[in-house]
VOPAGU-2260 file (C-alpha; in pm, 1 decimal, decimal comma):
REM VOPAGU-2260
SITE   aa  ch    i         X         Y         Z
SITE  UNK   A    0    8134,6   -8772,7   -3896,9
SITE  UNK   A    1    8164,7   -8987,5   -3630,2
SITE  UNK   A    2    7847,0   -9171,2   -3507,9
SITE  UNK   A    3    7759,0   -9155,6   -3142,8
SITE  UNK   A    4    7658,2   -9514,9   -3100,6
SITE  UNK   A    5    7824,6   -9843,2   -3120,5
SITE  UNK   A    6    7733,3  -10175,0   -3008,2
SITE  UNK   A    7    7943,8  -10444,2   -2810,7
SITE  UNK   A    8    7918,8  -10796,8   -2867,0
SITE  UNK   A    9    7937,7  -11084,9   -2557,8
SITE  UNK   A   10    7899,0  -11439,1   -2527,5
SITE  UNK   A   11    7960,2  -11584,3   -2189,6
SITE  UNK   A   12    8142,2  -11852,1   -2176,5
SITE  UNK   A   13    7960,8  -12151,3   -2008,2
SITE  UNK   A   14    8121,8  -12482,5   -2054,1
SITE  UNK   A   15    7956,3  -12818,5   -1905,5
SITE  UNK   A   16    8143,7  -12867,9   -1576,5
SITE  UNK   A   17    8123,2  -12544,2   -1394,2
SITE  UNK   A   18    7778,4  -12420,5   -1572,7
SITE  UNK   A   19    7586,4  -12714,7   -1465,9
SITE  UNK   A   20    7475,5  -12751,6   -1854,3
SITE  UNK   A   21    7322,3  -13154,3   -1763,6
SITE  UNK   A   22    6989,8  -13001,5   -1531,9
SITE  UNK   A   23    6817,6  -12692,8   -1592,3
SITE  UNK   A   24    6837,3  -12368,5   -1418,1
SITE  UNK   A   25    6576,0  -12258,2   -1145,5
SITE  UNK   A   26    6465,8  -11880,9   -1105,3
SITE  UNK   A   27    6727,5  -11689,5    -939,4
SITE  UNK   A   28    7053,8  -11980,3   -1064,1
SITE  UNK   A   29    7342,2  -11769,5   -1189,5
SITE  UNK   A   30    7305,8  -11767,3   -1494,7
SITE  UNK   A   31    7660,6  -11689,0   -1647,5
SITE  UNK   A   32    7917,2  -11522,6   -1474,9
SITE  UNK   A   33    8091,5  -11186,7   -1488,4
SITE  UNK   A   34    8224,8  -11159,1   -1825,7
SITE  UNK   A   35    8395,2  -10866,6   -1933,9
SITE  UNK   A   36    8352,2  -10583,4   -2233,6
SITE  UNK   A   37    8546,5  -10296,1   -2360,4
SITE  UNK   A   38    8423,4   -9933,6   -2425,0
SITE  UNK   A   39    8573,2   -9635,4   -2481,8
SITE  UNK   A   40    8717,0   -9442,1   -2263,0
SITE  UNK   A   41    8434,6   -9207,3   -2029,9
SITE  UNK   A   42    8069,8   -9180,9   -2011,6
SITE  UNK   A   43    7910,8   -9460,5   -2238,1
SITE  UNK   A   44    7485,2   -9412,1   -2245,3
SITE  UNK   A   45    7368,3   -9795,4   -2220,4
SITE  UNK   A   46    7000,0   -9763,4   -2411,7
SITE  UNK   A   47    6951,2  -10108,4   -2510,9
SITE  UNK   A   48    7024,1  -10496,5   -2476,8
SITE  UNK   A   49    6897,1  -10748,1   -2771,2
SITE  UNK   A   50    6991,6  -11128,1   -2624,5
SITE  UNK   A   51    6973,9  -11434,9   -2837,1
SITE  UNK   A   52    6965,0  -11744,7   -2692,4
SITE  UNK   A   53    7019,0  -12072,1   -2817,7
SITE  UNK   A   54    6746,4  -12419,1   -2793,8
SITE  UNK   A   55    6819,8  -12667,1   -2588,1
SITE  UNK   A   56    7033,2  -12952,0   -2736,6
SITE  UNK   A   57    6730,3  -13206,8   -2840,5
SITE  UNK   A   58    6513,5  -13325,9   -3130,7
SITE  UNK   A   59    6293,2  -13058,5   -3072,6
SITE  UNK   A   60    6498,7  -12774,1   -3035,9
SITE  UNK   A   61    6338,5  -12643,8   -2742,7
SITE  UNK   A   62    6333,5  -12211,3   -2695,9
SITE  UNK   A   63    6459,0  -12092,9   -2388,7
SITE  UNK   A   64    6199,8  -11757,7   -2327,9
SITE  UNK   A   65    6259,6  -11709,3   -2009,0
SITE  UNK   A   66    6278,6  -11380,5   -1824,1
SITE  UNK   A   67    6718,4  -11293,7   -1635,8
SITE  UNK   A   68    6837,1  -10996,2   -1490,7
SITE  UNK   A   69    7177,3  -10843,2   -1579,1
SITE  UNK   A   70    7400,8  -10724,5   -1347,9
SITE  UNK   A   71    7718,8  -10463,2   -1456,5
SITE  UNK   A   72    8033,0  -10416,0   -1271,5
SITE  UNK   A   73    8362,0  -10261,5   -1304,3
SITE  UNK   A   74    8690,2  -10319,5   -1192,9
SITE  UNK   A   75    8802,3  -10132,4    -838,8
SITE  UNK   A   76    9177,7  -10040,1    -810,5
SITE  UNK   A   77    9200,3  -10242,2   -1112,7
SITE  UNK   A   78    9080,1  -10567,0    -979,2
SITE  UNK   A   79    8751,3  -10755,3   -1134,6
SITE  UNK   A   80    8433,0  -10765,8    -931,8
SITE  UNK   A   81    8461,7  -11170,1    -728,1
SITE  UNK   A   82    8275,2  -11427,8    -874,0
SITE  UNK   A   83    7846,7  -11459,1    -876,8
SITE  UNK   A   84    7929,6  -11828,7    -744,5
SITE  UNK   A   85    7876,3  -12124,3    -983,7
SITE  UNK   A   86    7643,6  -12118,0   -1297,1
SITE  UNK   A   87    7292,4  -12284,2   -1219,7
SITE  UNK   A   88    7343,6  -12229,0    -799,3
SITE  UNK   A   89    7186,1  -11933,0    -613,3
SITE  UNK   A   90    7490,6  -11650,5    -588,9
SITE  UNK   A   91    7765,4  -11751,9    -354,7
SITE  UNK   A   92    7787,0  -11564,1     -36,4
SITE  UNK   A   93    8155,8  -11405,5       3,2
SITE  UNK   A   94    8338,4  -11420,1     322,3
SITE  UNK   A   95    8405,3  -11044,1     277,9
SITE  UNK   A   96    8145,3  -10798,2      48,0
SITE  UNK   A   97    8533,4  -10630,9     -39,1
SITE  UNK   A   98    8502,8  -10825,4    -348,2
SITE  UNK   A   99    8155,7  -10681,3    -467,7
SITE  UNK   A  100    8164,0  -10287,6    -259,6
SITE  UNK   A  101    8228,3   -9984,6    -541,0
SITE  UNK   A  102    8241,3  -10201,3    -819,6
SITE  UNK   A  103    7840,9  -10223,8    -940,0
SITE  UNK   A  104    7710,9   -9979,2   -1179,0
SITE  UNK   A  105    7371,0  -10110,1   -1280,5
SITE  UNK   A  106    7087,3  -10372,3   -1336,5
SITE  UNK   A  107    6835,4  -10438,4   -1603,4
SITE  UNK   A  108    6561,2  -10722,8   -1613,7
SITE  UNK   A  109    6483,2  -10894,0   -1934,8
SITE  UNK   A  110    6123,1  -10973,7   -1876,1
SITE  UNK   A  111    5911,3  -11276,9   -2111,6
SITE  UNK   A  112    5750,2  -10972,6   -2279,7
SITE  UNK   A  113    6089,6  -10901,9   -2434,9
SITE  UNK   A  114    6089,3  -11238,2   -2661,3
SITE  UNK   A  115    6014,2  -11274,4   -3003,6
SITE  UNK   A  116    6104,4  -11667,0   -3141,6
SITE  UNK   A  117    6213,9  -11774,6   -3450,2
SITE  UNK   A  118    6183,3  -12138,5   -3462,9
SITE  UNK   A  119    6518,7  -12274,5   -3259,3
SITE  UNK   A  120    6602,5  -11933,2   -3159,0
SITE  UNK   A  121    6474,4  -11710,0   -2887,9
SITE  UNK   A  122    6534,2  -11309,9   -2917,1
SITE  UNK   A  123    6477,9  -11065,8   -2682,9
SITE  UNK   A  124    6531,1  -10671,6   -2717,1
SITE  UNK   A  125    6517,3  -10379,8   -2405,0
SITE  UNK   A  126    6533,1  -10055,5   -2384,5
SITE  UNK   A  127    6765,2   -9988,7   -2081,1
SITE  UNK   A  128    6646,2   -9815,8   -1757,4
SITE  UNK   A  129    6702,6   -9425,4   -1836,1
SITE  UNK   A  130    7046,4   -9274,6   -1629,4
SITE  UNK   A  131    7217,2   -9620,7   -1734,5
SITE  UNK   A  132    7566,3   -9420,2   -1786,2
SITE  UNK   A  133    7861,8   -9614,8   -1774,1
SITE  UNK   A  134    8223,1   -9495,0   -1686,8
SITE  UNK   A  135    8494,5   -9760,1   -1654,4
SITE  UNK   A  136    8814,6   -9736,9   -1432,1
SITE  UNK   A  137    9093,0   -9537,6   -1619,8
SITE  UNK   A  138    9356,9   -9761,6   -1764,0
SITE  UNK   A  139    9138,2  -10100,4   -1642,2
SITE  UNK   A  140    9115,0  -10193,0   -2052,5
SITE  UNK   A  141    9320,2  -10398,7   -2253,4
SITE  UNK   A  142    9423,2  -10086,0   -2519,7
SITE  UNK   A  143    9487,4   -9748,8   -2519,9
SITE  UNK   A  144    9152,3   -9516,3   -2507,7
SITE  UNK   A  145    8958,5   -9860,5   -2361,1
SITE  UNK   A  146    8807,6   -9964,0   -2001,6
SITE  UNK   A  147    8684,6  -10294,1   -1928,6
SITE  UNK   A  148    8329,1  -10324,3   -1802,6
SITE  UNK   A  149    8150,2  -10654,8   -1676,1
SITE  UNK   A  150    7834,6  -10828,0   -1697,4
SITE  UNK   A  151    7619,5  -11081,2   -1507,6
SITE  UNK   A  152    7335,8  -11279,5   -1571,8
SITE  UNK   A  153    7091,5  -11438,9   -1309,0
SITE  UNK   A  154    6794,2  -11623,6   -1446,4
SITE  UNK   A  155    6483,1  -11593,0   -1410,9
SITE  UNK   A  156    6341,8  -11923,7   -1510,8
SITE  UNK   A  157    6420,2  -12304,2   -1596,8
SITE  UNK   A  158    6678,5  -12209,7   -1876,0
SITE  UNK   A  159    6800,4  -12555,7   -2014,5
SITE  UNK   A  160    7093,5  -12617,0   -2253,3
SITE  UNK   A  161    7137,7  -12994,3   -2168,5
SITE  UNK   A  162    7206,0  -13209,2   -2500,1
SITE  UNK   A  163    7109,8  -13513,6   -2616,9
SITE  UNK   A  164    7392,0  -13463,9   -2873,4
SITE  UNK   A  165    7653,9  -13741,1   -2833,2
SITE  UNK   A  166    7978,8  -13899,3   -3008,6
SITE  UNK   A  167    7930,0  -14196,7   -3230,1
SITE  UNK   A  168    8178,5  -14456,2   -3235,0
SITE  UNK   A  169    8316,7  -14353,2   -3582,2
SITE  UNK   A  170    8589,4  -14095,6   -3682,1
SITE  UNK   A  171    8728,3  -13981,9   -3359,0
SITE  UNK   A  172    9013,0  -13886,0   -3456,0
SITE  UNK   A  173    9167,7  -13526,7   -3644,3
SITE  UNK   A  174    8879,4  -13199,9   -3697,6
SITE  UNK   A  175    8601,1  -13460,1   -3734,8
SITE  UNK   A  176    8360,1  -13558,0   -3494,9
SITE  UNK   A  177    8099,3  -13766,6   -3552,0
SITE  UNK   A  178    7805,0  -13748,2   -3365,9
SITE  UNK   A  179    7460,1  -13906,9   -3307,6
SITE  UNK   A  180    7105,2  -13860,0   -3179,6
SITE  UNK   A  181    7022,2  -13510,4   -3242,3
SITE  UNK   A  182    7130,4  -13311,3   -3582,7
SITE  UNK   A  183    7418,7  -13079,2   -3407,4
SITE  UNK   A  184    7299,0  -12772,3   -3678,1
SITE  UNK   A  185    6963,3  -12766,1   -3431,4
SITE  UNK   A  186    7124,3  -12617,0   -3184,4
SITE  UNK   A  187    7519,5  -12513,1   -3306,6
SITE  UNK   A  188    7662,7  -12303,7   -3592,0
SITE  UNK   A  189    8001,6  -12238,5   -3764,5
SITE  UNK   A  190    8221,1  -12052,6   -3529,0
SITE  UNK   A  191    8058,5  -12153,3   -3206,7
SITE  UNK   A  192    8329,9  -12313,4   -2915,4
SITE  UNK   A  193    8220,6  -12657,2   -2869,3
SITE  UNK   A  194    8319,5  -12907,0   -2593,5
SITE  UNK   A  195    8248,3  -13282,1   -2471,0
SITE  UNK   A  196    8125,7  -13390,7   -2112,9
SITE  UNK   A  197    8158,2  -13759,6   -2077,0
SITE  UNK   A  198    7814,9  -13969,3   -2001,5
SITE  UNK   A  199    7981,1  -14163,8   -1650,2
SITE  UNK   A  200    8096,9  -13821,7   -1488,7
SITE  UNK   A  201    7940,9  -13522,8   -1628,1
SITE  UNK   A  202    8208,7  -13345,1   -1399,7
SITE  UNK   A  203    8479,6  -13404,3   -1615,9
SITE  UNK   A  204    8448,4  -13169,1   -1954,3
SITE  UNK   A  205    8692,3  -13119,6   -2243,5
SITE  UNK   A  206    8764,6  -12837,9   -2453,9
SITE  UNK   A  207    8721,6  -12891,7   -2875,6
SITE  UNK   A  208    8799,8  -12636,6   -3054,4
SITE  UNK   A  209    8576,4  -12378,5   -3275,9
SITE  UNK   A  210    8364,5  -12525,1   -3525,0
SITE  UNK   A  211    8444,0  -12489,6   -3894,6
SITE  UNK   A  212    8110,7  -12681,9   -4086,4
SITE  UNK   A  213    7846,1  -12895,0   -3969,1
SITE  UNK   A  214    7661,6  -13194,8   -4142,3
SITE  UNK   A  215    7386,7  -13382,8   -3984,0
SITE  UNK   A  216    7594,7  -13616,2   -3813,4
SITE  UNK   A  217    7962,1  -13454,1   -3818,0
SITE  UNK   A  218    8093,1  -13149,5   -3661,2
SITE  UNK   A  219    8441,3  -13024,9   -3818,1
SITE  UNK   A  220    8655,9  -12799,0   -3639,0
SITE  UNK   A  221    8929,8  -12559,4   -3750,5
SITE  UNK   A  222    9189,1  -12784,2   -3621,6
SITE  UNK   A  223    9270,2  -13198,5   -3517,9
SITE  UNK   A  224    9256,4  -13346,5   -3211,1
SITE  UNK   A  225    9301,0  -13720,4   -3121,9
SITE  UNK   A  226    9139,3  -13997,4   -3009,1
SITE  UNK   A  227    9180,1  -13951,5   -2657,0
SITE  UNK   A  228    9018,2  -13608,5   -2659,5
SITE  UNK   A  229    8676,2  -13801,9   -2725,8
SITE  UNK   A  230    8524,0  -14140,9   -2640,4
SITE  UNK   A  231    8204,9  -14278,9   -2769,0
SITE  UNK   A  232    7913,7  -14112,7   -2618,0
SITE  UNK   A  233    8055,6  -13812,8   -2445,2
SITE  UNK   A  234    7774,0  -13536,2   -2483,9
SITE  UNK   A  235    7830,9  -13185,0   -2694,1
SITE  UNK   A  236    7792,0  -12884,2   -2596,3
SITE  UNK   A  237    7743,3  -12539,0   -2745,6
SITE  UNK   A  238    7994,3  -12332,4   -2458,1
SITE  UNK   A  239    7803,2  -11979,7   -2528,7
SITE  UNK   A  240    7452,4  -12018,4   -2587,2
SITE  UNK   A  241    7396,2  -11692,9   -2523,5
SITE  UNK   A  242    7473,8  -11357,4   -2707,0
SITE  UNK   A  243    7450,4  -11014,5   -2585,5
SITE  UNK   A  244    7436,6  -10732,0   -2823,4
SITE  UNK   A  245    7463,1  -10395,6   -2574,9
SITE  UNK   A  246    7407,0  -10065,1   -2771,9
SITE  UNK   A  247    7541,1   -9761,0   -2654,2
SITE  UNK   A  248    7518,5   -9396,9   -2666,6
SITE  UNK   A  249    7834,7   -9155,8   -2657,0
């Protein structure tokens, strides 16, 4: 027999340049931008959201319990809803709403009551709003019996993922990079998608690779780079500190 739910995994991509990863975020920032998630094909019951949500890159580890909203979309004609704006700004205005019109489908707030923390982590469960039924655009997916769905976060509070995490001027060069300051396993794990800012001009990020071990003062990634990937003192970063686990009823 076939079960009637399933569950859908996200993590939002936010890497340092364009998610404004160096400050924190103020109540109503854009939080992460549309991302998108397959489901089968018709009617998909949304009943609950559990979010976990990484500390902020320091000594201390520091929870991030504060409350976001989530906003879902879906494509129109095939094309994905426009951009919220940048991550930690207040939602770009469009020069035309045609980007945005016919393609939202619902909203849910996580609120602070939501949390539970373990240590580092901070975990949050919801039950949806009731009538959250979700029906993507036929043939928007990427297989056969799929549509593509999207979702938005906008926080609610001073969410900070800065990091204090920086290369030490030892092996930079093939998977190893060694690190100082703050003990990367506070605040990354194996498989994450890491990536470097550098100290003069935050502005300027570069892309790592996925991590394969940690040690206190190394991160190892599945494969080599070279020396002028990294320079001494560029700051880490965890590029999805946030998970979404969606359940859903058929």
């Amino acid at each position: 027999m076939t079960s009637k739910y399933f569950t859908v995994e996200v993590k939002p991509v936010m890497t340092p340049v364009n998610a404004g990863l160096h400050v924190a975020f103020s109540d109503g920032d854009v939080l992460f931008d549309w991302t998108s998630f397959q489901v089968p094909r018709g009617a998909n019951k949304l009943i609950g959201v559990t979010a976990e949500i990484r500390p902020k890159g320091d000594t201390g580890s520091t929870v991030n319990t504060f409350p976001f909203e989530l906003l879902f979309a879906k494509t129109k004609s095939l094309v994905a809803p426009s951009t919220l704006g940048a991550l930690n700004a207040a939602p770009a205005a469009l020069a035309d709403i045609e980007g945005h019109v016919d393609r939202y489908i619902g909203h849910m707030p996580i609120v602070a009551g939501d949390f539970g923390v373990t240590d580092q982590l901070a975990v949050a469960s919801a039950d949806a709003p009731e009538g959250m039924v979700f029906e993507g655009e036929i043939n928007s997916g990427d297989n056969v019996g799929y549509d593509t769905l999207y979702v938005g976060g906008i926080a609610g509070g001073a969410f900070a993922f800065t990091s204090t995490c920086l290369i030490d001027n030892g092996d930079l060069d093939g998977p190893t990079m060694t690190v100082k300051d703050v003990d990367p396993r506070k605040f990354i794990a194996i498989g994450d998608t890491v990536a470097v800012a550098t100290t003069a001009d935050t502005t300027a990020t570069k892309a790592m690779g996925i991590v394969s071990s940690l040690g206190a003062t190394s991160i190892v990634l599945t494969e080599a780079f070279t020396t002028a990937d990294v320079v001494n003192e560029d700051i880490v970063y965890n590029t999805s500190p946030i998970k979404l686990i969606l359940t859903f009823e058929r």
